[in-house]
TILO-446426 format. One record per residue: x negated, y negated, z of N, C-alpha, C, O in turn. Coordinates in steps of 0.1 Angstrom, whole numbers, padded with zeros to 4 digits, always signed. Layout:
BEGIN
XYZXYZXYZXYZ
...
# end
This chain:
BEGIN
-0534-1005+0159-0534-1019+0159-0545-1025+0150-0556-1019+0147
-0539-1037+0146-0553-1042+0136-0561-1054+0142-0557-1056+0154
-0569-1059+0139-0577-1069+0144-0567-1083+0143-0567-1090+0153
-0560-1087+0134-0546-1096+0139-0537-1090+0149-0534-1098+0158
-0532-1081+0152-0521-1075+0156-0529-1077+0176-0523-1081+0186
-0541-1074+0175-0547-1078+0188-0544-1093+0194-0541-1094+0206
-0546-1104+0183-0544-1115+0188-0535-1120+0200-0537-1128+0210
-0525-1113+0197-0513-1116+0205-0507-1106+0215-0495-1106+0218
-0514-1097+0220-0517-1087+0230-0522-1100+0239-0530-1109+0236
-0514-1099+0251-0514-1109+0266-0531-1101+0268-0534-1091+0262
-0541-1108+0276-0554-1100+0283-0558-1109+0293-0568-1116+0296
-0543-1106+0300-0546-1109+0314-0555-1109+0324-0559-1119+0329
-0559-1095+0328-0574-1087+0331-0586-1095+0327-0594-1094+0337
-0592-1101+0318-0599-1112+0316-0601-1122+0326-0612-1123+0332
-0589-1130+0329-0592-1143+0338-0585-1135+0354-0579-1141+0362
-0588-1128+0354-0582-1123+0370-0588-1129+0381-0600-1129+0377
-0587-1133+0389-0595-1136+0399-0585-1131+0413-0573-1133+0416
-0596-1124+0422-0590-1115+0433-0587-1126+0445-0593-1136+0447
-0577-1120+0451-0575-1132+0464-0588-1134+0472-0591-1145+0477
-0597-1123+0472-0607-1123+0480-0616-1130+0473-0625-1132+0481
-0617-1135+0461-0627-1141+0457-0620-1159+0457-0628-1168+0455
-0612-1160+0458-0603-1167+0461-0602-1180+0472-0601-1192+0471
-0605-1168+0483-0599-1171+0498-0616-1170+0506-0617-1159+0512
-0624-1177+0507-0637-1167+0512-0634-1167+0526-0640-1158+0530
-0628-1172+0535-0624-1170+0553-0616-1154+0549-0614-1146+0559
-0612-1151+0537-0603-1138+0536-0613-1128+0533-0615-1118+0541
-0622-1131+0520-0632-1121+0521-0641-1124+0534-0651-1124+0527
-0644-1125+0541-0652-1127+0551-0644-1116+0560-0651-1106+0564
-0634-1116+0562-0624-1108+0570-0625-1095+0570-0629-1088+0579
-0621-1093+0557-0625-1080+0546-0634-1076+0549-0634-1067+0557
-0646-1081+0543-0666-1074+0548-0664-1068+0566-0667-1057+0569
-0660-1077+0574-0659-1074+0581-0654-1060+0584-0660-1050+0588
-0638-1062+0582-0628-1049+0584-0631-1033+0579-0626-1023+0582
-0645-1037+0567-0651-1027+0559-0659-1021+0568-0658-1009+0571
-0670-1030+0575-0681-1025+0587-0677-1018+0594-0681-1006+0596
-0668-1024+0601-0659-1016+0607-0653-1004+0605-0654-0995+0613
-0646-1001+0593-0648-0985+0590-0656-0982+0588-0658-0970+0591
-0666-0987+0582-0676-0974+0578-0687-0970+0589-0697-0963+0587
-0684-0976+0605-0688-0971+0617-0675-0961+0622-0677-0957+0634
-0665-0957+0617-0658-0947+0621-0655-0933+0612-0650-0923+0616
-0660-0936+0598-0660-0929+0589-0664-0910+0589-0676-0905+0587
-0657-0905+0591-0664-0892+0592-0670-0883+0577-0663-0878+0568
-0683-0883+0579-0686-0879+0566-0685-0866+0563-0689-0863+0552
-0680-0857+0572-0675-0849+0566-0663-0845+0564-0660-0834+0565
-0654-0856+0562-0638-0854+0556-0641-0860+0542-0633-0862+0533
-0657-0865+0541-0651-0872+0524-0647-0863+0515-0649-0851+0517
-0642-0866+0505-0638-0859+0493-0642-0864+0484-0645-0876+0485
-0644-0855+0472-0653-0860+0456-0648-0872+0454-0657-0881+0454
-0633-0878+0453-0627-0889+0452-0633-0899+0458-0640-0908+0452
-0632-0897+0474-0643-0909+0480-0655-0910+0474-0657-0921+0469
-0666-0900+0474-0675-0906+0470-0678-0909+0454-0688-0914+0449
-0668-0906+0450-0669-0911+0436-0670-0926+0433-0676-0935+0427
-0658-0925+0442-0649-0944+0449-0662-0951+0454-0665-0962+0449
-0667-0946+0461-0682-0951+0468-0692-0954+0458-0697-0965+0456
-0695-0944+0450-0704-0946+0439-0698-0955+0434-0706-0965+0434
-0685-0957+0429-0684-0970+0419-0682-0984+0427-0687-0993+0421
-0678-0986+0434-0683-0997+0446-0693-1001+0445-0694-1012+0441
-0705-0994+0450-0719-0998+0450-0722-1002+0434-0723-1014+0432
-0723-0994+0424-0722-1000+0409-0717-1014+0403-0722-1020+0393
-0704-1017+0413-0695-1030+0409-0686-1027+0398-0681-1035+0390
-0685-1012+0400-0671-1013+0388-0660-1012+0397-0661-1009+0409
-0647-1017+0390-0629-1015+0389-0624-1014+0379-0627-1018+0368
-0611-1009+0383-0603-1010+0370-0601-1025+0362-0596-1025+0351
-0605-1036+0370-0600-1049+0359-0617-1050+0353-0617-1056+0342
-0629-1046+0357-0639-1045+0345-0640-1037+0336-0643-1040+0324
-0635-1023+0342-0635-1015+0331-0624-1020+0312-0626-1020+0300
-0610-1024+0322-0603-1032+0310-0613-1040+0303-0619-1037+0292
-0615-1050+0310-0625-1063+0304-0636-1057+0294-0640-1065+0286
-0641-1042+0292-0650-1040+0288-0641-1033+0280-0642-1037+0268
-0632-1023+0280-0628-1021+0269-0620-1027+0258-0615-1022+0248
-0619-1043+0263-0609-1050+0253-0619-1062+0250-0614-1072+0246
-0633-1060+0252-0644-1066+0248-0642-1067+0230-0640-1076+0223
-0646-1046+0224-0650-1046+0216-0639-1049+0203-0634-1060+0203
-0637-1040+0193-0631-1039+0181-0619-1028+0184-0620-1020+0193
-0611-1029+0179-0601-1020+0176-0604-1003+0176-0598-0994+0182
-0618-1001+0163-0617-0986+0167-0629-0980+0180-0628-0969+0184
-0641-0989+0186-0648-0990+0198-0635-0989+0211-0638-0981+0219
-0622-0997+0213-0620-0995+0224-0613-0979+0220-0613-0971+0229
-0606-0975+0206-0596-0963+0211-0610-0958+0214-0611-0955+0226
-0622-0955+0208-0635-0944+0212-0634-0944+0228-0632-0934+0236
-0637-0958+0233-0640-0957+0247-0628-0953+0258-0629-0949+0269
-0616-0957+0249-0603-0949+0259-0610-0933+0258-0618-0929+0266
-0607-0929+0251-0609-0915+0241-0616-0906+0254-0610-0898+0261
-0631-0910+0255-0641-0905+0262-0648-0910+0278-0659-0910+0283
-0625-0916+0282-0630-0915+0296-0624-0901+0303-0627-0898+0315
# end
């Protein structure tokens, strides 16, 4: 793709906004419903996945930042950053 050919690529992922950020009586619900597992949580059934999931939670990444960061840059910065996940 070229730097025109980008223009007109939809980037949806940009303006996302989550129900939960949305709804705050919903995220309120949520925080809660979260507490609550993580007082039943057995720590030793996690798996690398969870705590990976965990690590990136606490960081503040998802998949719609990660997009947003890779359709930040230029044409040959995002194939690099697809490339070398």
């Amino acid at each position: 793709l070229t730097a025109r050919g980008d223009e007109n690529v939809p980037q949806r992922e940009l303006n996302r906004v989550t129900a939960a950020e949305q709804n705050i009586s919903l995220k309120h619900k949520l925080d809660a419903l979260t507490a609550d597992l993580e007082t039943v949580k057995d720590a030793q059934q996690l798996t690398e996945y969870d705590l990976l999931h965990m690590e990136n939670r606490r960081a503040g990444r998802d998949k719609y930042k990660t997009l947003r960061q890779i359709r930040g840059g230029n044409t040959k910065r995002r194939i690099d950053q697809y490339e070398n996940m």
